[in-house]
C-alpha positions in Angstrom: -15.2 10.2 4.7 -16.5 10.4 1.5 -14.4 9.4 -1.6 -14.9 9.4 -5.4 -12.6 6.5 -6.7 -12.1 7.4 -10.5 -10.0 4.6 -12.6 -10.2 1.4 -13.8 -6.6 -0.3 -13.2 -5.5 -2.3 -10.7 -4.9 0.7 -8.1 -8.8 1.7 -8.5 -10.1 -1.3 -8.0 -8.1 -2.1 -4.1 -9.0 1.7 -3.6 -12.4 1.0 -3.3 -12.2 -2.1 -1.8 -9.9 -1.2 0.2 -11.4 2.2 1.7 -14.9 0.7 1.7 -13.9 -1.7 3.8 -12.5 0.6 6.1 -15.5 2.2 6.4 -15.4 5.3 4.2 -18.2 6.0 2.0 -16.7 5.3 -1.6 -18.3 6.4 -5.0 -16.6 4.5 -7.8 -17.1 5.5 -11.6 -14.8 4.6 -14.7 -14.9 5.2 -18.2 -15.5 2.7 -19.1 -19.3 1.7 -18.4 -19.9 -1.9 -19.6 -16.7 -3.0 -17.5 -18.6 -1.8 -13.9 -21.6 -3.9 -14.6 -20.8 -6.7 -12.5 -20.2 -4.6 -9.6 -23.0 -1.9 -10.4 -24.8 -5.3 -10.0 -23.5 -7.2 -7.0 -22.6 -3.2 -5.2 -19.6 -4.9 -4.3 -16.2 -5.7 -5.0 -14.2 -8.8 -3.6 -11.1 -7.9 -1.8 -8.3 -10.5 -1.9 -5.1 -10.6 0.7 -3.4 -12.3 3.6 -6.8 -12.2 5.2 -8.5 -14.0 2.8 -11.1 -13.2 0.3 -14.4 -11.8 0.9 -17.0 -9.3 -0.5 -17.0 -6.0 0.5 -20.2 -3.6 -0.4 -19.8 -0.2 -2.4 -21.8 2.4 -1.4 -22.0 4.1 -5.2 -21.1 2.5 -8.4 -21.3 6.2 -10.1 -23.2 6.8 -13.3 -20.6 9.7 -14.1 -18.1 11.8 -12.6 -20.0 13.8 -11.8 -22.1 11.5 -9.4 -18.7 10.1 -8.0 -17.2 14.1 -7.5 -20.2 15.9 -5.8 -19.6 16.4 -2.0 -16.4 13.7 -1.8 -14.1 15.6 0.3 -11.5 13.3 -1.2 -10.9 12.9 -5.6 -8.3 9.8 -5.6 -6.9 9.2 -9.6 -4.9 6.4 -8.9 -4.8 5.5 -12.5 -1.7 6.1 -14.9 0.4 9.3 -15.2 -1.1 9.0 -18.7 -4.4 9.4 -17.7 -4.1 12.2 -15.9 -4.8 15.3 -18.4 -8.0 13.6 -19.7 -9.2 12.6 -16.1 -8.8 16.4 -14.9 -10.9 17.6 -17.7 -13.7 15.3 -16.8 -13.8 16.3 -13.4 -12.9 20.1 -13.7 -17.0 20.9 -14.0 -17.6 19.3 -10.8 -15.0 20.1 -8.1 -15.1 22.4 -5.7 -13.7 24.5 -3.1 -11.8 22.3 -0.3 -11.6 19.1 -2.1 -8.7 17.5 -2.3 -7.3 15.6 -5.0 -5.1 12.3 -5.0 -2.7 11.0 -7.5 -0.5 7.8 -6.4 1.7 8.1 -7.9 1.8 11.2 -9.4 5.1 11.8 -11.5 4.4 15.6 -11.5 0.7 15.0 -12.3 0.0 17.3 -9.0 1.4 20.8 -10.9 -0.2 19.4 -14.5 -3.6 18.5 -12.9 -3.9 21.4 -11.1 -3.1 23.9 -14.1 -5.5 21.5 -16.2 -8.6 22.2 -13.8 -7.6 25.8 -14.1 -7.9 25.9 -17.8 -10.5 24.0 -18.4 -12.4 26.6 -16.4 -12.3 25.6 -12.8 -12.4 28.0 -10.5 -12.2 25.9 -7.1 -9.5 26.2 -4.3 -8.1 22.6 -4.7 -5.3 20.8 -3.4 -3.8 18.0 -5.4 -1.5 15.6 -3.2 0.7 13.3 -5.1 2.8 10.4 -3.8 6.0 7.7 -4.2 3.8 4.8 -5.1 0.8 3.1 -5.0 -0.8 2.7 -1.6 -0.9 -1.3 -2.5 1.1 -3.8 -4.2 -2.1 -5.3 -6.5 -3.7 -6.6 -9.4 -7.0 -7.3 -10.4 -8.0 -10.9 -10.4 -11.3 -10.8 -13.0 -13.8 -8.0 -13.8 -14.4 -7.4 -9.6 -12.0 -9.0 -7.3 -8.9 -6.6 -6.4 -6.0 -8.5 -5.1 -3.8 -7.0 -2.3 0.2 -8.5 -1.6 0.9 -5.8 0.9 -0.3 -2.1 1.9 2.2 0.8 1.7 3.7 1.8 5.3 5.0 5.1 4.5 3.9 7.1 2.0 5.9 10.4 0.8 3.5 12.6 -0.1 3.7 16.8 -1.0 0.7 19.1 -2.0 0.2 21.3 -4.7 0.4 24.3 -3.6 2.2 23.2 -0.3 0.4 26.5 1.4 -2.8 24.1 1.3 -1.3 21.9 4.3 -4.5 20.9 5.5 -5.1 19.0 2.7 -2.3 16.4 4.2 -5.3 15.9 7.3 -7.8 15.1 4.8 -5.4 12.1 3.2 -4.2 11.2 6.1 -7.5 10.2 7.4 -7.8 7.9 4.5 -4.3 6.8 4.0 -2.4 6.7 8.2 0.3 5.9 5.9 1.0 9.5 4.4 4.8 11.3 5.4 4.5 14.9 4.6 7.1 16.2 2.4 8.3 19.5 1.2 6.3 19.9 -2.2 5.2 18.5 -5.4 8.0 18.7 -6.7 9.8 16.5 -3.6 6.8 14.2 -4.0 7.5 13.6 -7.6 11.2 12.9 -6.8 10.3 10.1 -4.5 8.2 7.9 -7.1 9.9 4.5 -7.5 8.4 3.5 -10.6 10.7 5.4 -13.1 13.8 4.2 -11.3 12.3 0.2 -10.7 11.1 -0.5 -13.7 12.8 1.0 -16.8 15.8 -1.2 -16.3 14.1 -4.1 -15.9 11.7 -3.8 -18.8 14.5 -2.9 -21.2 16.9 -5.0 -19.8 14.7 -7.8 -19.9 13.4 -6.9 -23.3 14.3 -10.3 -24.9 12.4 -12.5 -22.2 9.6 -10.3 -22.0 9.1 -10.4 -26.2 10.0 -14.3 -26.5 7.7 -15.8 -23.3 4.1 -15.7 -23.2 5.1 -14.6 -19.3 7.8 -13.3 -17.1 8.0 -12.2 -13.6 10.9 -8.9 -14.2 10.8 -9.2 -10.2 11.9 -12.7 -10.0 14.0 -14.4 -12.7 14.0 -10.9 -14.4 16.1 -8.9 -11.1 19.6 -10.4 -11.5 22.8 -9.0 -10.0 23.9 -6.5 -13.1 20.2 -5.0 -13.5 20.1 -4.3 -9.6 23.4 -3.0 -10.1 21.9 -0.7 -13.0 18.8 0.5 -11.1 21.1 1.2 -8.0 22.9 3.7 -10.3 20.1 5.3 -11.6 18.7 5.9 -7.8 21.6 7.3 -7.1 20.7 10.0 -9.8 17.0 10.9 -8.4 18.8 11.1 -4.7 21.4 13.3 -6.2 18.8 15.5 -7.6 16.9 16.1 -5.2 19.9 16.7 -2.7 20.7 19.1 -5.7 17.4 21.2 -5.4 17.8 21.1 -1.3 15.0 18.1 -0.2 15.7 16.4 3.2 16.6 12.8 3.7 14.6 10.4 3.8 15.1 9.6 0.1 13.7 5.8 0.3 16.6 4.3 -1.4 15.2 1.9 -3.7 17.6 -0.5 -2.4 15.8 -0.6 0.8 12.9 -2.0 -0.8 14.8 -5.6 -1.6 16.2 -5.8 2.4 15.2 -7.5 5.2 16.6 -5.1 7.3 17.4 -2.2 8.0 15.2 1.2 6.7 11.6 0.5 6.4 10.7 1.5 2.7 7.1 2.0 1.5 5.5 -0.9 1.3 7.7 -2.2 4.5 10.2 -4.6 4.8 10.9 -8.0 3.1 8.4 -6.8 1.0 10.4 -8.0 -2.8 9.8 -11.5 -1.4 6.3 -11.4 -0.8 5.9 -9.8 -4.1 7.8 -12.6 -5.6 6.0 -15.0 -4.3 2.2 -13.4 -5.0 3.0 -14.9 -8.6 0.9 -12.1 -9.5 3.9 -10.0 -11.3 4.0 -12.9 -13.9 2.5 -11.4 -16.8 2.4 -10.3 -20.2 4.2 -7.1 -21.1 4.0 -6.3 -24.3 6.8 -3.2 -24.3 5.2 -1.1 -26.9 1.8 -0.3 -24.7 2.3 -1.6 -21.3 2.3 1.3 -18.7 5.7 0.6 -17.6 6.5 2.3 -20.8 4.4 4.7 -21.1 4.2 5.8 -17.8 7.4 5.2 -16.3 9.5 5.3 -19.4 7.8 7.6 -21.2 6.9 10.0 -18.6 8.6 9.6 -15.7 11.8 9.0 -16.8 12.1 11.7 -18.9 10.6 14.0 -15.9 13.3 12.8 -13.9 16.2 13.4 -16.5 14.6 17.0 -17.1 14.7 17.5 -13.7 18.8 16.2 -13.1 19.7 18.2 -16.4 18.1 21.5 -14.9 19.4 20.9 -11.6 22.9 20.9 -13.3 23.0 16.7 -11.9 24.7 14.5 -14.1 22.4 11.4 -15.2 23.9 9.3 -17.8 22.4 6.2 -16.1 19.0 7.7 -17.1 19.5 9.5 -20.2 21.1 5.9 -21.3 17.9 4.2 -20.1 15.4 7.0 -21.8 17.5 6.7 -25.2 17.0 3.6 -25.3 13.3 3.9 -24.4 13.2 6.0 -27.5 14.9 3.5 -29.7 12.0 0.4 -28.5 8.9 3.3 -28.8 10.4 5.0 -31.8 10.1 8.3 -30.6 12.5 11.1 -28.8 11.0 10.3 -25.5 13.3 13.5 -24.1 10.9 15.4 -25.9 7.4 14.7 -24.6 4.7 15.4 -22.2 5.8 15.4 -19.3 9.4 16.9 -19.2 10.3 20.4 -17.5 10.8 22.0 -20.8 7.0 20.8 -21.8 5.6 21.5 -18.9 6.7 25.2 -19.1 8.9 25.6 -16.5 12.4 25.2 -17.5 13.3 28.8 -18.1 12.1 28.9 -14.6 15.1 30.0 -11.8 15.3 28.1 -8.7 13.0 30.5 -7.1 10.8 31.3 -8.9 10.0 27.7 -9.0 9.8 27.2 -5.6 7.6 29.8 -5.2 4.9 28.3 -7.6 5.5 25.3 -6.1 4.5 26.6 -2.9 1.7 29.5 -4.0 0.7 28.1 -7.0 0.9 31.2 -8.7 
């Protein structure tokens, strides 16, 4: 299949290793240009993970998006929530009918991308798929080697708008992983980012300002904070019991087990993660995408969502206040929140029924 890979994160880089070597033909562009020199130059990226390290050849190191866009039959944006708006405006000349697009994750980006395509003048019939996490636990280790601790099992994904079902064949043929779910909107409600990590960046805002490095996964995920983000998952599953979407809800607890309910990326999957070393890092609070993507955005989604839905959350509204007392800013009020979005005055059906028309 072909595939335009458009990012420059960690997620972007394993894509296109990751679906090269698989044997999809992947175009890869990012904004970005002087940072794509060394694999423009080699046409390859190395691929790091439990089987080793090798290179593994691109077949298009785009010169635009354009170049990476034309006849892919698959757009994956697995760059930040943040990223989102600016990346749909760069494509919206190029797509076209039956393409699908890919955010992972997407907190909401499916319904925002869409509607951005739209007004920057695209008229195609696109799909936009969004789902509960990245399809790989990853970083990048130097300017062209993508490092890969595990590969999502199951991946929760919905479509905007959830009419375009086929879309689900096109991901699933690049991602066996995928699990169908209701909608965007159901999609959205399953992304682990804005329940994992707000409380252990705030909670671990001292460590994280004082040491060069900290692993928030290892000596940073103690007994109260577990106890904390349990809570606050206990506030998405509410909502989206609230708004009618089926079990499974992939607890977040599931994900630190060695037993018991597979969750995305599988099981004893914390301890591998742990062990990687990888998640020992430099966060600096005020500009890493923790929180500005699952803070900033995600959170704040999530607590529109509970307080529209009529589901208490005062674990979250806690954990967004004091998001907005580190950033500075009334993080309840920004971009990516129900009310800014334009759809809080919505009734429950009405917003089903864009949800599932698009209209």
């Amino acid at each position: 299949m072909r595939i335009a890979v458009l990012g420059g994160g960690n997620g972007a880089y394993a894509a296109v290793a990751d679906l090269s070597e698989q044997g999809h033909e992947v175009r890869f562009w990012r904004r970005n240009a002087a940072a794509l020199e060394h694999a423009r130059a080699t046409r390859a990226i190395a691929l790091k993970d439990a089987g080793g390290e090798r290179l593994v050849p691109i077949a298009c190191v785009a010169a635009d998006p354009g170049e990476a866009v034309r006849g892919a039959e698959l757009l994956m944006l697995p760059d930040p929530a943040f990223t989102q708006v600016e990346n749909a405006k760069r494509i919206a000349p190029y797509v076209t009918d039956g393409q699908v697009v890919f955010l992972a994750p997407g907190t909401f980006g499916a319904y925002l991308v869409a509607r951005t395509l739209r007004e920057a003048g695209c008229r195609a019939e696109v799909a936009v798929g969004e789902t509960g996490t990245l399809p790989w636990l990853t970083r990048k280790h130097g300017p062209a080697t993508a490092a890969i601790t595990a590969r999502a099992t199951r991946l929760p994904t919905g479509i905007f708008p959830g009419r375009r079902k086929e879309a689900l064949l096109v991901l699933k043929a690049a991602f066996a992983a995928v699990e169908p779910v209701e909608d965007a909107l159901s999609a959205a409600l399953m992304n682990a980012g804005p329940v994992i990590h707000p409380p252990l960046v705030l909670m671990n805002a001292g460590p994280l300002e004082h040491f060069e490095r900290w692993d928030i996964h290892k000596e940073g995920t103690q007994p109260a904070i577990r106890r904390v983000t349990d809570a606050l998952d206990a506030e998405r599953i509410a909502a989206r019991e609230a708004l009618g979407y089926r079990p499974p809800h992939f607890p977040l607890a599931d994900h630190y087990r060695a037993d018991g309910e597979e969750w995305m990326y599988g099981r004893r999957i914390h301890q591998k993660l742990t062990d990687s070393e990888d998640w020992r890092e430099r966060i600096v609070l005020t500009e890493h995408r923790y929180m500005r993507e699952d803070v900033e955005l995600g959170l704040a989604f999530l607590v529109s969502v509970c307080e529209w839905a009529g589901v208490p959350c005062p674990v979250a509204r806690g954990l967004l206040a004091l998001g907005s007392a580190v950033l500075g800013r009334d993080l309840r009020a920004g971009a990516r929140t129900l009310e800014s979005l334009g759809l809080a005055g919505l009734s429950r059906a009405a917003l089903q029924r864009l949800l599932e028309t698009g209209a």
